[in-house]
C-alpha positions, 0 to 999 in steps of 0.5 A: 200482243194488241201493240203489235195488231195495230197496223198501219192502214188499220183503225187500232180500236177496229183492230183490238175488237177483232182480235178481242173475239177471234184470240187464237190463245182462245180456241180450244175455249170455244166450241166445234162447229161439226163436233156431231158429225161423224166422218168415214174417209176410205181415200186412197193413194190420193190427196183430194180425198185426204184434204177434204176430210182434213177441214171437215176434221179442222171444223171438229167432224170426228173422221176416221181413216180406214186404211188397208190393213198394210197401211194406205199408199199415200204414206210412201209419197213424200220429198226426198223419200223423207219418211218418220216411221215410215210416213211421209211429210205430206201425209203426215200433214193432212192425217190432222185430227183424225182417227186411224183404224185399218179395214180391208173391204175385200174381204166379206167381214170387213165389208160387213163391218163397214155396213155397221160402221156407216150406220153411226156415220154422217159422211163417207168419202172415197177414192176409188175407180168409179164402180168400184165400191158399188162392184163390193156391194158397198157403193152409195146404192147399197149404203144408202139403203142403211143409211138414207142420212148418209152424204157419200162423196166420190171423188175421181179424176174422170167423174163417175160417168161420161166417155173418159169415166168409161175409157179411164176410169180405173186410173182412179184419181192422179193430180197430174191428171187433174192438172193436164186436164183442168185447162189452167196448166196450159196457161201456166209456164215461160211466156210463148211470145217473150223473145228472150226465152229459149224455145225448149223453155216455152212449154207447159208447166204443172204446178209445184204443189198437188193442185188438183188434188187440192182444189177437188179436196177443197170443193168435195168439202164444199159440197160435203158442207152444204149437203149437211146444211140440206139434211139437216132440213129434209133429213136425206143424204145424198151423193156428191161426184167430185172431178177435181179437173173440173174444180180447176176448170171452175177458177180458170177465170177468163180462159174458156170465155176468151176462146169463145168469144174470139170463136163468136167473132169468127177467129178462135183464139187460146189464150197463150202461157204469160208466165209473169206477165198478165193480158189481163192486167199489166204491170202486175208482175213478179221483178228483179230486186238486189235481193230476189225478187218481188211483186210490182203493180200498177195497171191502171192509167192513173197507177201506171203514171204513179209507178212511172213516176217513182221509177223517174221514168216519164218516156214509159208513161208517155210510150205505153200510156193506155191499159190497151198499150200495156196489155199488148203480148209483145209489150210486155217483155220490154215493159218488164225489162225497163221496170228491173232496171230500176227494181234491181238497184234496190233491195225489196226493203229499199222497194217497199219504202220507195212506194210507201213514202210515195203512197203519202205525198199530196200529189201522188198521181195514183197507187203502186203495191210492192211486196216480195217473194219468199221463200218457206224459211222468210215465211216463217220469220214473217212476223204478221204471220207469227203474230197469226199463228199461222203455223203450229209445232206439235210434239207427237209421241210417234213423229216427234216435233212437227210444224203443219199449217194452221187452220184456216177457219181459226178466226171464226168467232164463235166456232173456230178451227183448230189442230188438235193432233197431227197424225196416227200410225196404221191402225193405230185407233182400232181399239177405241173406234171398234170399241166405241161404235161397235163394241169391239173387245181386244179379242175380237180385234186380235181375230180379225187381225189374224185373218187379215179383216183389220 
């Protein structure tokens, strides 16, 4: 295996020292960097909630899902209605190493039950329309005055308050929402200035993942991280509000300071869908290749002469010779058409040797970085990422063989993430959780049951 890290612009001695330390085979030798926290995720019908506790869960927080006695909506959502026992492939991926127990806070016992539960936790996260928990008497007001330590994060699509809280708050959170309103979707599509695109193709485009979901998951566990940080210094909780709109708004780069600067110079200006080109930086570009398609990039002058120059195309170089020529809208779609003339001749192997053998000759003029596109079955042959572990198969008793992503936080050193399960069925924890917090028997679990609290 220490072959096979050694790359080809890696010191081979750095190489084996990182991988010495950060050995997946080593993982589940090594300890959880949130083995003490306990978490209560109450999301429901909605991702962002589910991918925030999902990390803390990787880091070894012990979360625990609590889902309506029927089960929570997110399990029917899946591709192609492809469901393994009635769990659908999303959920099935972001219920890792989690706890399933079901509670229905509607109903008195079940809110009282809560109250108990929140008094042994650490975090509590929710998706509800804004008002909702505090309406049940179960919102971060009440809760905090059981638990000042607790960290409650909500998350929704319009926040918890303003003028669309107000207007649209019981729409909850939905990542098209998210996405139409996050600014960077009216970026995203075929290129509005490319002549060669049809019309109707020039639109908007989400997307092809949850993105909003995702990235307001991604900052509430942020936040969530650094709230613990803060308690463990002063003692207090506290509540964080996640809009994951806004998180999209906060890695829109240079959209909103384009429009506000035109705007300062007296003549506001939206920057226009790119599609593969960039205004910022061009050629950076996906192209045509024998065998699909692939990354191109060359952008800077001394780059943009290295790329010319491979392509044996000098009139290129000498027609948009400066960044300011390259960065035109309307260049751009000529620039591309003349790159595929000659990226179509070859496969993204042939490419790939083409700009490496360039990249070792004396008299290169600068650096050109090629690489492909793949698909989800190359990605799975890629054998960087197999030497990475970057995706794991897990055999589970009630959804047999599943492959999921790795955790991102497995190269931590000292305190690795890791996947220790895949999911659960509905309530399929309520024995050992309402044992273990609250001393709950079989008996008392069968009562509940039967009036419909769990």
């Amino acid at each position: 295996m220490e072959e096979k890290i050694v790359g080809f612009a890696i010191d081979p001695e750095y190489a084996k020292f990182v991988y010495s330390i950060t050995n997946p085979a080593d993982i589940f030798g090594k300890p959880e960097a949130l083995d003490d926290i306990v978490v209560l995720d109450l999301s429901y019908a909605n991702f962002a909630g589910l991918v925030a506790s999902s990390f803390l869960s990787e880091l070894g927080a012990e979360v625990i899902r609590i889902e309506p006695p029927g089960g929570d909506l997110a399990r029917k959502m899946s591709p192609d209605g492809i469901m393994i026992n009635d769990t659908g492939l999303p959920y099935i991926v972001e219920a890792r190493n989690k706890y399933h127990i079901t509670l229905n806070v509607e109903k008195e016992e079940g809110r009282e039950i809560l109250k108990k539960l929140v008094k042994k936790a650490d975090v509590l996260i929710e998706t509800f329309s804004p008002g909702y928990m505090e309406s049940l008497g179960i919102g971060y007001r009440q809760l905090k005055e059981i638990n000042p330590s607790l960290i409650y994060c909500a998350i929704t699509s319009f926040g918890q308050f303003g003028k669309d809280a107000e207007k649209f708050g019981k729409m909850r959170g939905y990542d098209l929402i998210d996405q139409v309103r996050g600014v960077v979707m009216s970026v995203t599509g075929e290129p509005e200035l490319d002549p060669d695109v049809p019309k109707e193709f020039k639109k908007p485009v989400k997307a092809g993942n949850w993105m909003g979901w995702y990235v307001g998951g991604m900052w509430a566990a942020f936040g969530i991280l650094t709230a613990l940080f803060y308690r463990r210094r002063t003692g207090k909780g506290q509540f964080i509000d996640v809009s994951p709109c806004e998180g999209l708004m906060a890695i829109a780069n240079y959209l909103m300071q384009y429009y506000h600067m035109t705007k300062m110079e007296g003549e506001a200006k939206k920057m226009v869908r790119a599609g593969n080109f960039d205004y910022a930086v061009f050629p950076y570009t996906y192209v045509k290749s024998k065998d699909g398609y692939v990354f191109m990039s060359g952008f800077t002058d001394p780059n943009w002469a290295a790329l010319c120059e491979i392509m044996n195309r000098p009139d290129l170089q000498k027609q948009y010779p400066t960044i300011r020529e390259r960065l035109n809208p309307y260049n751009q779609p000529m620039i591309q058409k003349e790159i595929e003339k000659f990226t179509s001749q070859f496969t993204s192997e042939e490419l790939l040797k083409i700009v490496l053998e360039y990249s070792k000759r004396p008299d290169k003029k600068g650096t050109v970085v090629t690489g492909r596109l793949n698909s989800p079955k190359e990605v799975l042959e890629v054998e960087h990422f197999k030497i990475k572990e970057m995706f794991v198969e897990r055999k589970d008793p009630n959804y047999g063989k599943v492959l999921v992503q790795n955790s991102l936080f497995r190269f931590m050193s000292k305190t690795p993430g890791r996947i220790k399960w895949i999911c659960r069925p509905v309530g399929a924890d309520n024995e050992f959780i309402y044992l273990k917090y609250l001393g709950f028997g079989r008996e008392k679990l069968e009562k509940l049951r039967s009036e419909g609290v769990i």
